[in-house]
N, C-alpha and C positions, 0 to 999 in steps of 0.2 A: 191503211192503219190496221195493224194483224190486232184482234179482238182480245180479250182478258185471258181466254181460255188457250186459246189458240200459240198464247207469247208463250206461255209458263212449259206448252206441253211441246213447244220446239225445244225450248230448254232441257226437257226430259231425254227427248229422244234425239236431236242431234247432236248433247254433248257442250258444254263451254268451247274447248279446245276448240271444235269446227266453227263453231260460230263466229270467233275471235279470228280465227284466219279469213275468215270470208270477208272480214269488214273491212270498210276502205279508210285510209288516213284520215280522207275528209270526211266518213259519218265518226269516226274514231273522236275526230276533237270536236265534232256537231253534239255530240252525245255527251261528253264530258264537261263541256262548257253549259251546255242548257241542264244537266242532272246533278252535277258536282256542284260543291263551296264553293269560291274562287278564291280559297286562301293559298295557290301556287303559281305560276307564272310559268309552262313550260318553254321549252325549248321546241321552234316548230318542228320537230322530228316525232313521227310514231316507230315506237320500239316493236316489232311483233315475235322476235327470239334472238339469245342471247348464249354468247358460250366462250367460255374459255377470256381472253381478254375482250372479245368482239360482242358489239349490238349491231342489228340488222334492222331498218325498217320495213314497212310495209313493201318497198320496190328491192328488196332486197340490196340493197348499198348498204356498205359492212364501214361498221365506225369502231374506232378504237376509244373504250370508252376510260374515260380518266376523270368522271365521276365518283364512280363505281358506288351509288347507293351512298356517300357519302362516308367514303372508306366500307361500310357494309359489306363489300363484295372482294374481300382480301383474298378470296380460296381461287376468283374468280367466277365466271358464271358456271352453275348444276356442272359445280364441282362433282365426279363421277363420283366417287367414296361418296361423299355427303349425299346425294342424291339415292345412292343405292340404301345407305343406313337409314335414311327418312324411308324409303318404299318399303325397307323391313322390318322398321317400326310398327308404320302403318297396317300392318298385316295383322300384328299384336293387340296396339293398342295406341290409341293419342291423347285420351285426354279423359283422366279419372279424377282425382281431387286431392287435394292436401290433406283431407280429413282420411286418407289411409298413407301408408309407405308403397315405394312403388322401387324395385332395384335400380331402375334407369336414373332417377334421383339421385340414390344411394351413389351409383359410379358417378351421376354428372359431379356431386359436393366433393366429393375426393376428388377426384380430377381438378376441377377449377383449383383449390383448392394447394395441389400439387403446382398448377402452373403459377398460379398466383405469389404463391409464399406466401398465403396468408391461411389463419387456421381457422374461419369459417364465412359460409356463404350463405345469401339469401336470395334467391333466383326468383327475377320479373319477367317484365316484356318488354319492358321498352327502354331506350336512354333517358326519358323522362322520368318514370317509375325507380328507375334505380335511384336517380340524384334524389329525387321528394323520398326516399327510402332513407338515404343518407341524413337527410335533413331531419327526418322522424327521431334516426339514431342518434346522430350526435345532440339533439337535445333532450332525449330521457337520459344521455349518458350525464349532461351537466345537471339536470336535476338530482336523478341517483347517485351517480359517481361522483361528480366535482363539488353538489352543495351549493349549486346557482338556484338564487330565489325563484320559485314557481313564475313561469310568465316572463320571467328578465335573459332569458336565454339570446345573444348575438351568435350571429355566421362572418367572419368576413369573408366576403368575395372581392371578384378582382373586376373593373370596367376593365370594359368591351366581352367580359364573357358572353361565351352560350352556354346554357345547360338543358335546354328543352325548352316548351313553347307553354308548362302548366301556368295555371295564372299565380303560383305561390313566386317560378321559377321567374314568367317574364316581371315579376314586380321587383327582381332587384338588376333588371336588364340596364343598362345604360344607353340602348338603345331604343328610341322614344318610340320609331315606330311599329316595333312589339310591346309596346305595353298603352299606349294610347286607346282611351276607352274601356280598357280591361279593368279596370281597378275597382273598388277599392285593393289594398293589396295585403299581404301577408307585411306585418312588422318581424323587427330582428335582422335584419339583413344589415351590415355596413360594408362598403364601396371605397377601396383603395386603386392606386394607381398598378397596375400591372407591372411587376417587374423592380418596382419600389420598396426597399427592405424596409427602409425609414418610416416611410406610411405604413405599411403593415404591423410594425412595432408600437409607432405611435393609435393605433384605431386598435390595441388588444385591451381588453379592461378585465377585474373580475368575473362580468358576469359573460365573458367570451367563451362558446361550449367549441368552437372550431374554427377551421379556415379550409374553405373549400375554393379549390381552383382547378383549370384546367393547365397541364406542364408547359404546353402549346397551345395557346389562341387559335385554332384550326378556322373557326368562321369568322374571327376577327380581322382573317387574311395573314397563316401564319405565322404570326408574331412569336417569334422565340426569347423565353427573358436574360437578361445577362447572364453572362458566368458564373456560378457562385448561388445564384439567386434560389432556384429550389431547394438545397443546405439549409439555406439561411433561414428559408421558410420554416423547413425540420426543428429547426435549432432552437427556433423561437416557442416552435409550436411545445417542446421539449421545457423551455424552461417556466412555460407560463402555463402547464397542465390543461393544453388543449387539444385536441383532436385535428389529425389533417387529413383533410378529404381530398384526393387526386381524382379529378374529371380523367380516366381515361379512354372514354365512351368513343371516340372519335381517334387516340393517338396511338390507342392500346394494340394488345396483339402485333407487336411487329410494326406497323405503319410506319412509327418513325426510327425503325432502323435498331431498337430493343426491342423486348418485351410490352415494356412498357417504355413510356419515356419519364419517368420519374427517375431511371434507373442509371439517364447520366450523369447523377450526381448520387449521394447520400443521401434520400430521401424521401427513406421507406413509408408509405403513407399508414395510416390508422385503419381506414376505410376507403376502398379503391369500387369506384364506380364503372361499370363495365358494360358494352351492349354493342350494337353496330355488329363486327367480323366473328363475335361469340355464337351469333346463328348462323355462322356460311354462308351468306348470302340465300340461302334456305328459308328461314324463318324468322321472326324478331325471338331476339333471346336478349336478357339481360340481367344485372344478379350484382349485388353490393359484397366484396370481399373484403373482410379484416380481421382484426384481432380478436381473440376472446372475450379481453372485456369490454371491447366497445360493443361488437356482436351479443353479447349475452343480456347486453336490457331487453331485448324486446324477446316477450313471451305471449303465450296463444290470446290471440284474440286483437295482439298490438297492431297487426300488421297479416295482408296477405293478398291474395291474386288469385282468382279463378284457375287463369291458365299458367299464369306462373310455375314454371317445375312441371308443368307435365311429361309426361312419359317421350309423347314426339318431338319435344323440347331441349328436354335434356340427353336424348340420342342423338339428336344434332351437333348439340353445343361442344357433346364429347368427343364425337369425331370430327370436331370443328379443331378442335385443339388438338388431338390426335394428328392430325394433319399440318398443323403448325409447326411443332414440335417435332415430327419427322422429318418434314420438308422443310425445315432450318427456315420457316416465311422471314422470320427476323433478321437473319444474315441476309440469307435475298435483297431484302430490303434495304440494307445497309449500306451493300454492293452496288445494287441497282439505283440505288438513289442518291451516291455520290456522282454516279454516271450518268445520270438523269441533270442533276443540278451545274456539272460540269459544260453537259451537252446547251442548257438554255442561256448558261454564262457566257457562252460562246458568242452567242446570238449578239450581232451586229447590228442593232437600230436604236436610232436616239432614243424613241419613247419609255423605253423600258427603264424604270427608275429603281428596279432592285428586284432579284430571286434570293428567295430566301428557302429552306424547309431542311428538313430529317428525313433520313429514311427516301420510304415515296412518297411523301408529302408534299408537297413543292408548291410554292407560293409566284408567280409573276407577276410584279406588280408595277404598272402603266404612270406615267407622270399626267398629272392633271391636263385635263384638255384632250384625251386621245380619245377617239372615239369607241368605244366599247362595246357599244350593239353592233358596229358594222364588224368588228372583229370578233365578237359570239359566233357571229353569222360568217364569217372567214374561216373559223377553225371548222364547224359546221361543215362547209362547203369542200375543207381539206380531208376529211373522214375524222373530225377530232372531237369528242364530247366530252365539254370541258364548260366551266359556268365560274361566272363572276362572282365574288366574295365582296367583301366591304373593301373599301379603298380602291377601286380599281384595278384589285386583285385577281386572276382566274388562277383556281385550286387543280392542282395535277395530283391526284388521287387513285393511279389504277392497279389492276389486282396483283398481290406483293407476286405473283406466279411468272410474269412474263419474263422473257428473259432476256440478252443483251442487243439484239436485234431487235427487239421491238420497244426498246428503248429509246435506241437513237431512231426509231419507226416516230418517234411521239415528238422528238428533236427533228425531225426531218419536217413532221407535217405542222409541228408550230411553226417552221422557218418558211414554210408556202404561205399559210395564212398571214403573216405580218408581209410577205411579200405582196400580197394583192390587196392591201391595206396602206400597202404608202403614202403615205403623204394624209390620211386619216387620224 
């Protein structure tokens, strides 16, 4: 056992980096299991470097990974730009305070801002902080703006969302086991059927300040809602003077094939929640973009973040978007993800009871009864790092960058892995 003194000043002098390569798989997960929460369930693989579409573990076996941080890793992995802008950041400056201006701010708000279409920003850290940001908003906007009695402010959301893990967020989850033992919970929240114009019209009342949802169900196991349905949401939200919140934390930037996915229909949101590929796979970034007058309630003291908006933050984010926007990720996406969906459509085995998705999104979803762990452990064994969703779902997620070869590279090695699971 290395002594108190003796840990801290290896740490000093041989460096993170060396010490992480030296460690083996198995003290890797010895050390993370006996020090960490267990609020995660990995995958038995250790990652020790990543690049480009590929993670490599400890024995150096290269996996294609279609995780990707949960969409987070759109640019791919130490994106070179994004990587070089953070080290010349960092030279500068990373982390001063909201209680000055800082120019890196300045560019990142016009930027987002530009990419968004919308005409102002409020830059977090996390996909949680943005949406409980949202939530802040849209109910001083119904107290201020719309004249909802103090305290009587509704959100409706949609069952089966995700929007982060806060306890305000998991208390209007529909799924029981995120919110089991957490409670008591945050009141205001009403729970319509996903995809239901009918419920959503019948759950609006006066004292309704919004409607927040995601365009895509991403963890509910890509559920896409009917035709028509994101309009209809607008339309409503338009005639009953309420606020719509687009979760695009997860579908934004390109993933599903636009910009955003609000954008295949009519149905410009108020306040658009942002976070995941807004850091490059670099750093968490995240930031609430909308309108004036929703944006404009909240004033100093309402709201804010330590690191929120710092200097090495929003140097990231902007040439995160820089890079998006040159490299067409959106069209990539488009392209790449009909041909991705086309490729798993292909796919020849009873069990598969529907692919669905946008984009590079893509949803494969199992008929009851298949076995699921041995097939994690299939794709695993194929070079494919890929994870189940709800419904017997595994989410194809990888970086909007790769290109048509390593497309059907992903159609090739999910058709091994269902291979050597026959009859499972």
């Amino acid at each position: 056992m290395v002594d108190h003194e003796e840990y801290w000043s290896r740490i000093r002098e041989r460096g993170v980096a060396a010490l992480a390569e030296e460690l083996t798989a198995e003290e890797t997960e010895r050390l993370t299991e006996e020090y960490g929460a267990h609020n995660y369930h990995p995958l038995p693989v250790v990652i020790a470097r990543a690049e480009g579409a590929w993670a490599y573990d400890t024995e150096g076996r290269a996996y294609l990974d279609c995780i990707g941080a949960y969409s987070a890793v759109s640019h791919g992995h130490l994106s070179p730009f994004l990587v070089e802008t953070a080290c010349a950041q960092l030279r500068v400056s990373a982390l001063t305070s909201r209680a000055m201006y800082t120019p890196q701010l300045a560019l990142f708000l016009e930027g987002l801002c530009r990419f968004t279409e919308c005409e102002m920003a409020c830059p977090m850290n996390t996909g949680a902080e943005a949406v409980e940001t949202a939530i802040k908003i849209a109910r001083k906007w119904a107290y201020t703006r719309k004249g909802v009695p103090d305290d009587r402010a509704e959100i409706v959301v949609a069952a089966g969302n995700f929007h982060g893990r806060t306890t305000t967020i998991v208390g209007f989850s529909s799924e029981d086991a995120y919110k089991r033992h957490f409670g008591p919970f945050t009141p205001g929240f009403v729970t319509v059927p996903f995809g239901d114009i009918s419920a959503l019209a019948a759950a609006i009342t006066p004292s309704t300040a919004a409607v927040l949802m995601e365009p895509i169900q991403a963890e509910a196991g890509i559920l896409i809602p009917p035709d028509g349905y994101l309009a209809a949401v607008r339309t409503l939200c338009d005639q009953n003077n309420i606020l719509l919140i687009w979760d695009e934390i997860q579908t934004g930037f390109g993933r599903a094939g636009r910009k955003f996915a609000w954008q295949y229909e009519d149905a410009r949101p108020d306040l658009l929640c942002l976070g995941k590929a807004l850091g490059g796979g670099v750093m968490p970034v995240s930031a609430v973009a909308g309108t004036r007058d929703a944006m404009e309630v909240l004033h100093p003291g309402d709201h804010g973040s330590t690191f929120g908006g710092s200097p090495l933050a929003c140097a990231v984010a902007l040439a995160a978007l820089a890079e998006m926007e040159v490299s067409n990720l959106a069209g990539r996406s488009a392209v790449l993800g009909a041909r991705l969906l086309a490729g798993l459509r292909a796919l020849e085995d009873p069990r598969i009871e529907d692919v669905r998705g946008r984009g590079l999104l893509a949803g494969l979803e199992f008929h009851a009864g298949t076995d699921t762990g041995a097939l994690t452990q299939a794709f695993l064994h194929a070079g494919l790092l890929t994870k189940e969703t709800r419904h017997r779902t595994f989410r194809f997620a990888p970086p909007l960058t790769i290109d048509e070869s390593l497309t059907d590279e992903i159609v090739r090695r999910v058709a091994l892995a269902l291979a050597a699971t026959v009859g499972g």
